[in-house]
Legacy VTK file of the C-alpha trace (Angstrom):
# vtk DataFile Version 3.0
C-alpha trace
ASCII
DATASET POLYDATA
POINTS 163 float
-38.664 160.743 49.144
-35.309 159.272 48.059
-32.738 161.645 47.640
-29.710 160.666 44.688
-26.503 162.242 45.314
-23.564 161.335 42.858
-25.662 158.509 41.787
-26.501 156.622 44.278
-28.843 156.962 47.142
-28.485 158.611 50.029
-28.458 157.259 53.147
-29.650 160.432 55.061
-30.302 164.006 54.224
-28.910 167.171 56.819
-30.567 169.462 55.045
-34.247 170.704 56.332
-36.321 172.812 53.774
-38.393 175.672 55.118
-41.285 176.419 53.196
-42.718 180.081 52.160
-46.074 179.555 54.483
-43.617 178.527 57.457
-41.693 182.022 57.414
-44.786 183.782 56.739
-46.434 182.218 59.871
-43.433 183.636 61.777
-42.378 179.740 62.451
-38.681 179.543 64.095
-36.235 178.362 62.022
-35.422 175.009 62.528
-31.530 174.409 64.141
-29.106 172.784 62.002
-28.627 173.000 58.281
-31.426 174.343 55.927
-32.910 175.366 52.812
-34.747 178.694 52.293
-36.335 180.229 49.228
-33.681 182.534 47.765
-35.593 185.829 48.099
-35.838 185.147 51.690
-32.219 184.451 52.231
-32.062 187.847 50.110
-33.612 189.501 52.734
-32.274 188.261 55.446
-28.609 186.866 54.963
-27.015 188.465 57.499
-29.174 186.890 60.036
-29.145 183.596 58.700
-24.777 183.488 57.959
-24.371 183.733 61.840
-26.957 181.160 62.993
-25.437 178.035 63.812
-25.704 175.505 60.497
-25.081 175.917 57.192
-27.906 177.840 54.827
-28.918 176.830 51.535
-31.179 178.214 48.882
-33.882 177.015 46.836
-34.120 178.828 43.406
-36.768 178.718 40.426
-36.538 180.541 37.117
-38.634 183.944 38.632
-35.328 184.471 40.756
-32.824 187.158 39.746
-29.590 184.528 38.795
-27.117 187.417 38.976
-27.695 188.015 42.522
-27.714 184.156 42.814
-24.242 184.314 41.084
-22.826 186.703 43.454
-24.212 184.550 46.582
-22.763 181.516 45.820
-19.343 181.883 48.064
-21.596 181.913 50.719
-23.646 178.663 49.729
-22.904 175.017 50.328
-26.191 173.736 48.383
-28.598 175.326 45.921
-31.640 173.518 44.866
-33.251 174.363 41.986
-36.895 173.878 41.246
-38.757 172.290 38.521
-42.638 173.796 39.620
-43.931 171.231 36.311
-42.273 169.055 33.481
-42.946 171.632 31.063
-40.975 174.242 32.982
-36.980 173.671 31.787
-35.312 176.906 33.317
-33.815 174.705 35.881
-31.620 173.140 33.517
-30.322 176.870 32.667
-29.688 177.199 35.949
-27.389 174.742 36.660
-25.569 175.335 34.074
-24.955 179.289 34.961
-24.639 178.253 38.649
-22.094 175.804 37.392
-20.069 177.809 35.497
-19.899 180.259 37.663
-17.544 178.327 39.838
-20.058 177.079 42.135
-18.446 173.849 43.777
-20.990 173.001 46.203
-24.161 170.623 45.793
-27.011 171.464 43.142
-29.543 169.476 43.477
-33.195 169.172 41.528
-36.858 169.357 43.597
-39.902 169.442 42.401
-40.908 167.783 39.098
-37.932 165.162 38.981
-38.024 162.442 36.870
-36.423 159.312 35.620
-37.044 160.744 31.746
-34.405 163.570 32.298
-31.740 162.330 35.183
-29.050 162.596 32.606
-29.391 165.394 31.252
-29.889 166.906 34.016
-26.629 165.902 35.399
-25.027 167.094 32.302
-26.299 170.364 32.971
-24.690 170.232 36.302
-26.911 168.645 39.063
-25.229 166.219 41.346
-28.605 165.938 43.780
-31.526 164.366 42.591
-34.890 164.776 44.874
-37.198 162.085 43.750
-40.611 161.733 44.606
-41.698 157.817 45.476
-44.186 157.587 42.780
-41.199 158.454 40.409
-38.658 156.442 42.024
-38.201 152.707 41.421
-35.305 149.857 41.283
-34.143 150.987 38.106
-34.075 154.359 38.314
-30.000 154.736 38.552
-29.807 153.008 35.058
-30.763 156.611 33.320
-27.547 157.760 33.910
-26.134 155.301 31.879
-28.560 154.589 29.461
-28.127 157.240 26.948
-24.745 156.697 25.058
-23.998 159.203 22.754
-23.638 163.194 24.025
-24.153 165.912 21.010
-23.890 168.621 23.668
-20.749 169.026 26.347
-21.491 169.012 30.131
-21.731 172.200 32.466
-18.219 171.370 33.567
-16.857 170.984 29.999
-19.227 172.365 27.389
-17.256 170.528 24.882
-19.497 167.477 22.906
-18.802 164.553 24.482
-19.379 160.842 22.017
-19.670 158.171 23.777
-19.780 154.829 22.739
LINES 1 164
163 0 1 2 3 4 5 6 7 8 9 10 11 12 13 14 15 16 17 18 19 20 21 22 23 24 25 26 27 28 29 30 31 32 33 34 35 36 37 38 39 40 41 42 43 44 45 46 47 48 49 50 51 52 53 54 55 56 57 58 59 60 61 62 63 64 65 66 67 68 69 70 71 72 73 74 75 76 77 78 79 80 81 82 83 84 85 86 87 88 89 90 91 92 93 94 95 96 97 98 99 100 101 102 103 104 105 106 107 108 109 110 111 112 113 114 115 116 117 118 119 120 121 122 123 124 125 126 127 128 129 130 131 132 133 134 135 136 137 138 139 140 141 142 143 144 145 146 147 148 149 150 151 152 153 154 155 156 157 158 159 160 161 162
């Protein structure tokens, strides 16, 4: 699955995601840096900020984004979900996460395609999770293909014309 960080792709990937079914079936968490569902980090943050590696969460628009908001000091990566196409509360996401001050990566999973890399990344995302059936050699050109912004970024909400 190629992973797109600040356009371009990445080489390798530190962080490990650990599924719901894994920490229901007890599983030990893997060691080094990983990605949890946000109500378990809820749960069980103090645990998980004095393991050794970093911890991440993975969001989706059921989660409570204030609490999310008030986490983020203690974050170096949220990913946010996209469960189907149809489902755009991602976007929102970023954006709040975003303005919130967040500095750290935000990256897309789930339903990530070519079709909305742009936007996406004007909504704040700087990590783009690709499946292989959606990725292909000219998948970088959607970040350049669209060349006239009505609508400002996350970082500067401003419109932005391009030409």
């Amino acid at each position: 699955m190629p992973l797109l960080i600040n356009r371009a792709v990445a080489e390798n990937d530190p962080w490990q995601f650990v599924s719901a079914d894994a920490i229901e079936a007890n599983a030990d968490l893997p060691v080094g840096d990983i990605v949890v569902p946000f109500a378990y980090y809820l749960e069980n943050k103090t645990q998980l900020l004095v393991r050794e590696g970093k911890v991440a969460v993975v969001v989706n628009g059921d989660d409570d984004l204030q609490a999310l908001i008030a986490c983020l000091s203690e974050l170096s990566l949220v990913a946010i979900d996209f469960p189907a196409f149809r489902d755009g509360r991602g976007f929102s996401i970023a954006r709040k996460v975003v303005r919130a001050g967040f500095k750290g990566e935000v990256r897309a999973v789930g339903d990530v395609g070519r079709d909305r890399l742009e936007y996406m990344e004007n909504c704040g995302f700087n990590a783009f999770d690709i499946s292989d059936e959606a990725f292909s050699d000219d998948t970088l050109k959607a970040f350049t293909e669209i060349t006239v912004n009505y609508q400002g970024t996350a970082a500067d909400p401003r419109p932005i014309f391009r030409r």
